[in-house]
VMD Tcl script that draws the C-alpha trace (Angstrom):
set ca {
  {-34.38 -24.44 -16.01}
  {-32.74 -27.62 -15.59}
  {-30.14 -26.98 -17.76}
  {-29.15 -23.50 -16.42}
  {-29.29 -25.37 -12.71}
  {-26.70 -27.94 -14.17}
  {-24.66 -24.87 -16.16}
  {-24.49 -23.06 -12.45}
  {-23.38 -26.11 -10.63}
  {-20.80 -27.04 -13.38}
  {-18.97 -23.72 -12.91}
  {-19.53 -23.75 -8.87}
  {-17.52 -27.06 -9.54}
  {-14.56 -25.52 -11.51}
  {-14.02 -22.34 -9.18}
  {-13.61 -24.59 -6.51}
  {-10.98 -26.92 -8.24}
  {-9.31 -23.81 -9.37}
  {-9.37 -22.35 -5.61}
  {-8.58 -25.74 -4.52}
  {-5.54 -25.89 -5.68}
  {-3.91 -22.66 -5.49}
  {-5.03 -22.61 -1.96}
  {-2.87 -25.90 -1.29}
  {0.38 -24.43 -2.45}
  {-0.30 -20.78 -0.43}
  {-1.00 -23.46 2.86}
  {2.49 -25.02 1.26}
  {3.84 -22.16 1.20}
  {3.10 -21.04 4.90}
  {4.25 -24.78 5.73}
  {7.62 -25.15 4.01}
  {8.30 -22.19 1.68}
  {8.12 -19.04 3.31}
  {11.49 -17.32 3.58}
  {12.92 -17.59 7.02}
  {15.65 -14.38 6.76}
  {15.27 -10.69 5.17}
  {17.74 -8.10 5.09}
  {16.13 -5.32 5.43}
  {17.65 -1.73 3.84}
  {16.44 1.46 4.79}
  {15.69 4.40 2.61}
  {18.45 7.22 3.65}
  {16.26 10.08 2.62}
  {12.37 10.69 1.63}
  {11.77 13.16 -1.50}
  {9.05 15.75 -0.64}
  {6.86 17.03 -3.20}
  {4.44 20.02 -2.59}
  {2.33 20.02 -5.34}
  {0.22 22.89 -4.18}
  {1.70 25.43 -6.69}
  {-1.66 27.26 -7.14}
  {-1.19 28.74 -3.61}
  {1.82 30.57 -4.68}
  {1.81 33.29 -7.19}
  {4.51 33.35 -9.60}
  {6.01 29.94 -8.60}
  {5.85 28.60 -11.98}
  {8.38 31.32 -13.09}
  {11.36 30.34 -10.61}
  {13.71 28.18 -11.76}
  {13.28 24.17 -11.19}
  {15.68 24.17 -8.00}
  {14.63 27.85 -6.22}
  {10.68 26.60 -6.99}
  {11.42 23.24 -5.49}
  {12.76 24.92 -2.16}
  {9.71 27.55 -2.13}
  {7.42 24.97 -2.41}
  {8.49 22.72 0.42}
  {9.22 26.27 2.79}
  {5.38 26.70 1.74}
  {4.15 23.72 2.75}
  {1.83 22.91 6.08}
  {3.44 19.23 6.50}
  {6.29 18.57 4.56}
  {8.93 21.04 5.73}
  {8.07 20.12 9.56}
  {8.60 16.59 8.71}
  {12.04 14.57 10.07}
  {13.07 11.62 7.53}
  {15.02 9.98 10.09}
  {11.96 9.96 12.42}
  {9.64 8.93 9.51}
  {11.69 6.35 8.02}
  {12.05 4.98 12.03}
  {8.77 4.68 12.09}
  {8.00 2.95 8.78}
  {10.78 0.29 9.69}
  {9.70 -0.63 12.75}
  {6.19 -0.92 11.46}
  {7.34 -2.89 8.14}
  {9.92 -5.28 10.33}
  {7.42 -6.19 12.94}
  {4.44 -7.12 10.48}
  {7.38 -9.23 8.63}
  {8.08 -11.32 11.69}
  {4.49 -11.82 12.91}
  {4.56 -14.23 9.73}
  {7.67 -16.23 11.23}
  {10.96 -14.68 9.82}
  {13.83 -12.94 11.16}
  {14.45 -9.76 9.97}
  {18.04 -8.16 9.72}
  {19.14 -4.36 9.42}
  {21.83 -3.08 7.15}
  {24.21 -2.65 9.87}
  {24.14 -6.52 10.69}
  {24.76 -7.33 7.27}
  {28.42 -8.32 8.11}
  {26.86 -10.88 10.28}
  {24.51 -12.44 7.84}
  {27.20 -12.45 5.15}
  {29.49 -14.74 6.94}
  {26.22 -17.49 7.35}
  {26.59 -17.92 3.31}
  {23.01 -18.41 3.38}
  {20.80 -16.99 1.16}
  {17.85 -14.47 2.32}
  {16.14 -12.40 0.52}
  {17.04 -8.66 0.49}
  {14.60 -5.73 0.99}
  {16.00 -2.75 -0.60}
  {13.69 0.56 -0.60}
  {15.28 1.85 -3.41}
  {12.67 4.81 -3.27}
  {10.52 6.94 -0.41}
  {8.07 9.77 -1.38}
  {5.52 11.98 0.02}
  {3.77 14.08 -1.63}
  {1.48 16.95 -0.40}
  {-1.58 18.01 -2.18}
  {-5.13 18.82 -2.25}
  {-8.19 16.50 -2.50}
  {-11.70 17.32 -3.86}
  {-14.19 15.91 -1.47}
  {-17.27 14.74 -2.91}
  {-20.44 12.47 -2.54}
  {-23.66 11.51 -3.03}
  {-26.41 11.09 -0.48}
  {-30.03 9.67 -0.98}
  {-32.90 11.59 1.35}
  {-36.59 10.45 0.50}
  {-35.87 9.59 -2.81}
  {-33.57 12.54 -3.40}
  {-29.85 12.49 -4.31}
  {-27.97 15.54 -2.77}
  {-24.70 15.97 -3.83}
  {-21.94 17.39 -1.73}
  {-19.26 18.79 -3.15}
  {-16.72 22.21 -3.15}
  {-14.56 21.05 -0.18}
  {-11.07 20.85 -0.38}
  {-8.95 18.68 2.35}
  {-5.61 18.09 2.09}
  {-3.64 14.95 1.62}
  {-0.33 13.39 1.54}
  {0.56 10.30 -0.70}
  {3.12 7.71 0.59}
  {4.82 6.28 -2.48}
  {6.90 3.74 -2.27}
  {9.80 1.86 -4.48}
  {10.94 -1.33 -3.21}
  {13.39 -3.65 -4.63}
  {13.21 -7.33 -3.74}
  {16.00 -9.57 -4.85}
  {17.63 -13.04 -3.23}
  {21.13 -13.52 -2.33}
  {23.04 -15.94 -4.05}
  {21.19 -16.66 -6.45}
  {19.90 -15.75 -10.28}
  {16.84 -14.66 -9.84}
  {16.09 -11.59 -11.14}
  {15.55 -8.45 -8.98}
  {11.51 -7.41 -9.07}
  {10.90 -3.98 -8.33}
  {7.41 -3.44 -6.32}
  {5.58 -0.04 -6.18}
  {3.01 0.86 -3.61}
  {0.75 3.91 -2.76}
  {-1.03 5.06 -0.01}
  {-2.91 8.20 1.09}
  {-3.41 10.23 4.80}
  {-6.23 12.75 4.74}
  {-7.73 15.36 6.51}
  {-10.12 13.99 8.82}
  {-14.02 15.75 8.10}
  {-17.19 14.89 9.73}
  {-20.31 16.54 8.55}
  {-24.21 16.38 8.54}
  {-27.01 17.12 6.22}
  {-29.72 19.59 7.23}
  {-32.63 20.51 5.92}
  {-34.14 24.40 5.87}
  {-37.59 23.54 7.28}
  {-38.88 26.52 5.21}
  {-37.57 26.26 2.19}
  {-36.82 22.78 2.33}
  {-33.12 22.91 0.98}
  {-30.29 20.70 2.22}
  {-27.22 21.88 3.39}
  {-23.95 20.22 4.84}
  {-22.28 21.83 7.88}
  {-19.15 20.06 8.64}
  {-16.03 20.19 10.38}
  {-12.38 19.53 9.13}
  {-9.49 18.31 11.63}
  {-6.26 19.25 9.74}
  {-3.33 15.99 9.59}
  {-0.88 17.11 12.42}
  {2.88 15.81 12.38}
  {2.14 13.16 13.93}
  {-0.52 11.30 12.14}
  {1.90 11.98 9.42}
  {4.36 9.66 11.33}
  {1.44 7.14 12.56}
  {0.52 6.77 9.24}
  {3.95 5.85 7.65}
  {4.36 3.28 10.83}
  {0.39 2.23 9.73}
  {2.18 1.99 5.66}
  {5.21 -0.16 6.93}
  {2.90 -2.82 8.26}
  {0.63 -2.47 5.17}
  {3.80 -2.85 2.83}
  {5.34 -5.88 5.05}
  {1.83 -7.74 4.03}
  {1.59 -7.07 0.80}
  {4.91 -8.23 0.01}
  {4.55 -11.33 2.18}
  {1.47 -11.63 -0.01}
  {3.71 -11.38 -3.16}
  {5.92 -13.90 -2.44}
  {3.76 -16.30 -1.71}
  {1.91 -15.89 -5.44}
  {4.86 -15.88 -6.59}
  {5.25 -19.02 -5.40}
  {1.85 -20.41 -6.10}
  {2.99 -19.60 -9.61}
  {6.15 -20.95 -9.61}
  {4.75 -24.35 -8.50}
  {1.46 -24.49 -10.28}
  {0.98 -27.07 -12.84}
  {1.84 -26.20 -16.40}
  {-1.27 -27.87 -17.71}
  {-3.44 -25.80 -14.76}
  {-6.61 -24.55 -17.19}
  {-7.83 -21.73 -14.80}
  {-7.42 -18.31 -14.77}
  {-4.99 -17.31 -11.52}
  {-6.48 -15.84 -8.45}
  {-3.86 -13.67 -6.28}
  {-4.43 -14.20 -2.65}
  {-4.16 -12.75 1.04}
  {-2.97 -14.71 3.49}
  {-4.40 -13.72 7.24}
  {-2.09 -14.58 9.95}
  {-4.67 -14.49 12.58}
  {-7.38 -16.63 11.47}
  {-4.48 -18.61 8.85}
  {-6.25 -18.22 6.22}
  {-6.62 -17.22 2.31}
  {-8.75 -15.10 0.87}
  {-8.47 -13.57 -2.89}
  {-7.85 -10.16 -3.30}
  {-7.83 -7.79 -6.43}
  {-5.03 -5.29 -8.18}
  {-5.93 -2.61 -5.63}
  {-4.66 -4.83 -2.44}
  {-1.79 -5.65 -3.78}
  {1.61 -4.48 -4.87}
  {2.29 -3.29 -8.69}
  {5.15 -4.88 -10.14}
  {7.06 -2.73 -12.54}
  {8.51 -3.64 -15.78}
  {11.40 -3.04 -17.65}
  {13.59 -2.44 -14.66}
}
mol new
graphics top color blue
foreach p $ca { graphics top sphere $p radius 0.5 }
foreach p [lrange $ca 0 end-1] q [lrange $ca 1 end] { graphics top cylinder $p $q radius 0.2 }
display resetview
């Protein structure tokens, strides 16, 4: 017992030397290395996808370019949707989140301006902006007195915000990293079980709110914000492993910096931005 006590303690010990120390260069990061100027480029168009082709007889016969045009005509959000108005919103939402952690944030048509300051900022290029429209299976599992009832058989629909983004630094070699995130806006369902009192069978009698157009633009201003913090939260790992020690024995942890309460905590693959290879 003793010895298991001492084995717990031990690795206590090591997670918090490991912790430790990658936490001091994310607070030296904040301090000193954060980037203090972005240039920020806009998408110029978004690429719709309907990928609903089950609700259209005979679609899969048409050639690639009439099916692509059928598809979005048939759709309930895409072909309703404005890009300039959704890519407004998803640049104000990224380019406020950016400079609620301190720096300054330049468009593409001030990039005369920033040119002749020979400086060197990093540049925020979204190379690539989709949405894609589709159905989602709803289901889950609920425990009533010792019984699991499953729910399942109900379709909502969805739209996934993809996004490309390519983030490179002026004047300098570095080499560009291109970042990939994805998000998803659903129907919104409430729902509750009830039970036949005769036959005692469970049933679910629920509701569905269909997405309107404009929790379709809410949501890419919501995916901005979400994207601004994830790649502030890149950039500083980055960091943490540019400047960790070569020696360091522990595995890496990546980390989230909040702004409100300033400070870290680690987060996993899924709260984070994928980094693509081979680009």
């Amino acid at each position: 017992m003793i010895m298991r006590s001492s084995y717990l303690f031990a690795l206590i010990i090591i997670l918090l030397t490991a912790c430790s120390v990658e936490q001091k260069l994310a607070r030296s990061f904040i301090d000193i290395g954060k980037p203090e100027e972005f240039l920020f480029l806009r998408p110029t168009i978004i690429l719709k996808y309907n990928l609903k082709e089950f609700e259209i007889p005979g679609v899969d016969t048409l050639e690639e370019y009439r099916k692509d045009s059928v598809l979005i005509a048939s759709s309930l959000f895409l072909n309703a949707i404005s890009d300039s108005m959704l890519i407004e919103q998803f640049t104000t939402g990224f380019v406020k989140k950016l400079e609620t952690y301190g720096g300054r944030v330049v468009l593409e048509n001030s990039i005369d301006t920033l040119m002749e300051k020979e400086g060197n900022p990093y540049i925020v290029n979204i190379a690539q902006f989709s949405l894609e429209e589709y159905i989602h299976p709803y289901s889950s599992e609920e425990e009533v007195y010792n019984e699991v009832v499953v729910i399942d058989g109900i379709d909502l629909n969805a739209i996934n915000y993809n996004l490309w983004l390519e983030l490179s630094h002026m004047n300098t070699e570095k080499k560009n990293k291109i970042l990939f995130l994805s998000d998803y806006l659903l129907d919104t369902m409430n729902g509750t079980l009830k039970q036949n009192l005769l036959s005692g069978k469970y049933s679910f009698d629920y509701t569905i709110d269909t997405i309107t157009v404009a929790q379709v633009y809410e949501f890419a201003n919501w995916f901005g914000k979400k994207s601004a913090s994830y790649l502030f939260d890149y950039m500083m790992n980055d960091y943490i492993g540019e400047n960790i020690p070569e020696e360091y024995p522990y595995e890496r942890y990546n980390y989230h910096y909040d702004a409100q309460r300033n400070s870290f905590y680690p987060i996993g693959e899924e709260d984070r931005f994928i980094e693509l290879e081979g680009y």
